[in-house]
Kinemage of the C-alpha trace (Angstrom):
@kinemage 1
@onewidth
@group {chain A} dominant
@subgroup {mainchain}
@vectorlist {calphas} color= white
{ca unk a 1} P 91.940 60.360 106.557
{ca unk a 2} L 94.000 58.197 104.418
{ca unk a 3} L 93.793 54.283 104.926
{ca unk a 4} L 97.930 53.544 104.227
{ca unk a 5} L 97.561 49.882 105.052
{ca unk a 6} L 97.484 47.010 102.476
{ca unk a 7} L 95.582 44.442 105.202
{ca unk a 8} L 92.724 47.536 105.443
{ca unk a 9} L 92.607 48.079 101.695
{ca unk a 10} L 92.318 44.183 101.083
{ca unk a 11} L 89.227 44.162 103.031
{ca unk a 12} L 87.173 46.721 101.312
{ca unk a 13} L 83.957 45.223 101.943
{ca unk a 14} L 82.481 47.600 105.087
{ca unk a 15} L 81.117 44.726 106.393
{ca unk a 16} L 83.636 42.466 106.383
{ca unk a 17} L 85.972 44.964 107.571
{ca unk a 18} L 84.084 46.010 110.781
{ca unk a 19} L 83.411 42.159 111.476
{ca unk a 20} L 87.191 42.009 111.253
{ca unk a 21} L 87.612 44.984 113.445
{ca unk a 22} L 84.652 44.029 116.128
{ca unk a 23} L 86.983 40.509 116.327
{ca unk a 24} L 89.681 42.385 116.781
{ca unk a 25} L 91.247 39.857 113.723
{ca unk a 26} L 93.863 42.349 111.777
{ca unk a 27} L 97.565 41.773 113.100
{ca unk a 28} L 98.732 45.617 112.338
{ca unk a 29} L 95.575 47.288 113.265
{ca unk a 30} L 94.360 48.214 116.315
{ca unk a 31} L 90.773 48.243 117.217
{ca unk a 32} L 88.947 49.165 120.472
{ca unk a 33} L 85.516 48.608 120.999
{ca unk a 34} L 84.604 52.225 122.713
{ca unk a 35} L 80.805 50.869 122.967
{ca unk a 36} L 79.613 47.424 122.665
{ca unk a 37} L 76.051 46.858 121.569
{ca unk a 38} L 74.234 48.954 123.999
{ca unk a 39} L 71.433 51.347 124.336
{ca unk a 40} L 71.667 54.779 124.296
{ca unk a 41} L 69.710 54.947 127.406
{ca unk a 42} L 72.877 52.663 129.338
{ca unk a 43} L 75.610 54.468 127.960
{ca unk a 44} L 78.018 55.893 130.608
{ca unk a 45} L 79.250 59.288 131.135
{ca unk a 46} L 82.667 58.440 129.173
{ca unk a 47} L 80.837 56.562 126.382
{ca unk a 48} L 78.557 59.684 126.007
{ca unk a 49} L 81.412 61.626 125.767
{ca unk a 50} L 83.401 59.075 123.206
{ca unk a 51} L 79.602 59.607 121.194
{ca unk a 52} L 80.023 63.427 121.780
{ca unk a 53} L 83.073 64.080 120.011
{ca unk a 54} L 82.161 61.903 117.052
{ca unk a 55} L 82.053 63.336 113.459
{ca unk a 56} L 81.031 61.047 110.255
{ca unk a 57} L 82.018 61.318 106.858
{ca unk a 58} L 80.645 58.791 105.328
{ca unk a 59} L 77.512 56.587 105.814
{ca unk a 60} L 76.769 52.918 104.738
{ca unk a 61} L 74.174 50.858 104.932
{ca unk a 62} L 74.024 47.293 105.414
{ca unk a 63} L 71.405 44.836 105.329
{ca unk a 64} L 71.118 40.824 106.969
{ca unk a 65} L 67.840 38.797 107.470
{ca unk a 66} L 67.348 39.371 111.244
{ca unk a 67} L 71.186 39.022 111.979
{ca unk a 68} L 74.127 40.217 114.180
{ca unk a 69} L 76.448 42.525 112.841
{ca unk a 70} L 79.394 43.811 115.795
{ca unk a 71} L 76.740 42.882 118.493
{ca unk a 72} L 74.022 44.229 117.437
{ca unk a 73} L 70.552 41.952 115.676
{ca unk a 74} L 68.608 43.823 113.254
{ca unk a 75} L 67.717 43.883 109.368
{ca unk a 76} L 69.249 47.059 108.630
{ca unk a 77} L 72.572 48.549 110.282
{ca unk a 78} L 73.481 52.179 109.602
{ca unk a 79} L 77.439 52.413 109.510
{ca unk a 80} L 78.858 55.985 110.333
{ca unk a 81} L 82.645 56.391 109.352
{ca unk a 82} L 84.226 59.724 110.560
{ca unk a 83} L 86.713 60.742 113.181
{ca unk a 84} L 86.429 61.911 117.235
{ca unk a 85} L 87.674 65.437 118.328
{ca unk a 86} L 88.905 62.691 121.332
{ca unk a 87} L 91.016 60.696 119.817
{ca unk a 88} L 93.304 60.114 116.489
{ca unk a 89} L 92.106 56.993 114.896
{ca unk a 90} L 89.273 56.305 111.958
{ca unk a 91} L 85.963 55.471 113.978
{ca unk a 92} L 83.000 53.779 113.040
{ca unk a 93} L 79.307 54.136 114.870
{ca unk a 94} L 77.335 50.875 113.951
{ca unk a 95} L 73.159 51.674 114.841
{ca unk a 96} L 70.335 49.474 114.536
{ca unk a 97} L 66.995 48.826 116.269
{ca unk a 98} L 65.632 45.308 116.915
{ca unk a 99} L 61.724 45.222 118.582
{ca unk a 100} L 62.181 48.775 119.472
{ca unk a 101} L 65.583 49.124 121.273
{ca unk a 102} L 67.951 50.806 119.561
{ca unk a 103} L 71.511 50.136 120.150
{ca unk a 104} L 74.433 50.741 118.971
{ca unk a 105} L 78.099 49.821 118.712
{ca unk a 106} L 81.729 51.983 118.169
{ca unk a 107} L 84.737 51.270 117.083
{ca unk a 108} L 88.641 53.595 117.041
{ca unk a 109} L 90.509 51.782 114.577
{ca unk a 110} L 94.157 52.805 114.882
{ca unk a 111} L 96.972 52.205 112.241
């Protein structure tokens, strides 16, 4: 998957970029939260589905002090970058566990 545009290549940072997407703050790229900082165990049968057809590519790590990141409070958040069988957009799965409950957020970016 090739990232063709210069606002998503200015923001290289994985972070910042998902931060960006999550807040929904590019004007040329659209981003839909598919699931928003919730347990596995709450996760409806179309948001089980959307985590289904996922496939990563790449994997990140990022680390904050007891933080949020995209809805989620943790130390460490794992950041899964691949594509869905569903849909034809770039798609991030943000996990982390906080006191035991682990969550997790995801993200179709579209161009």
């Amino acid at each position: 998957m090739e990232y063709a545009s210069t606002a998503l290549a200015a923001v290289c940072d994985i972070g910042t970029r998902l931060e960006w997407l999550y807040g929904n703050k590019f004007r040329n790229i659209r981003s839909i939260i598919v699931i928003g900082a919730e347990s596995i165990r709450h996760l409806s049968e179309e948001q089980l589905f959307k985590l289904d057809c996922f496939h990563m590519i790449n994997s990140y790590v990022i680390k904050k002090e007891d933080d949020y990141f995209c809805g989620l409070r943790a130390d460490h958040f794992v950041v899964e970058e691949g594509f869905s069988e569903d849909v034809n957009d770039v798609v991030y799965l943000i996990t982390a566990n906080h006191k035991g409950n682990r969550a997790m957020t995801m993200i179709e970016m579209g161009l």
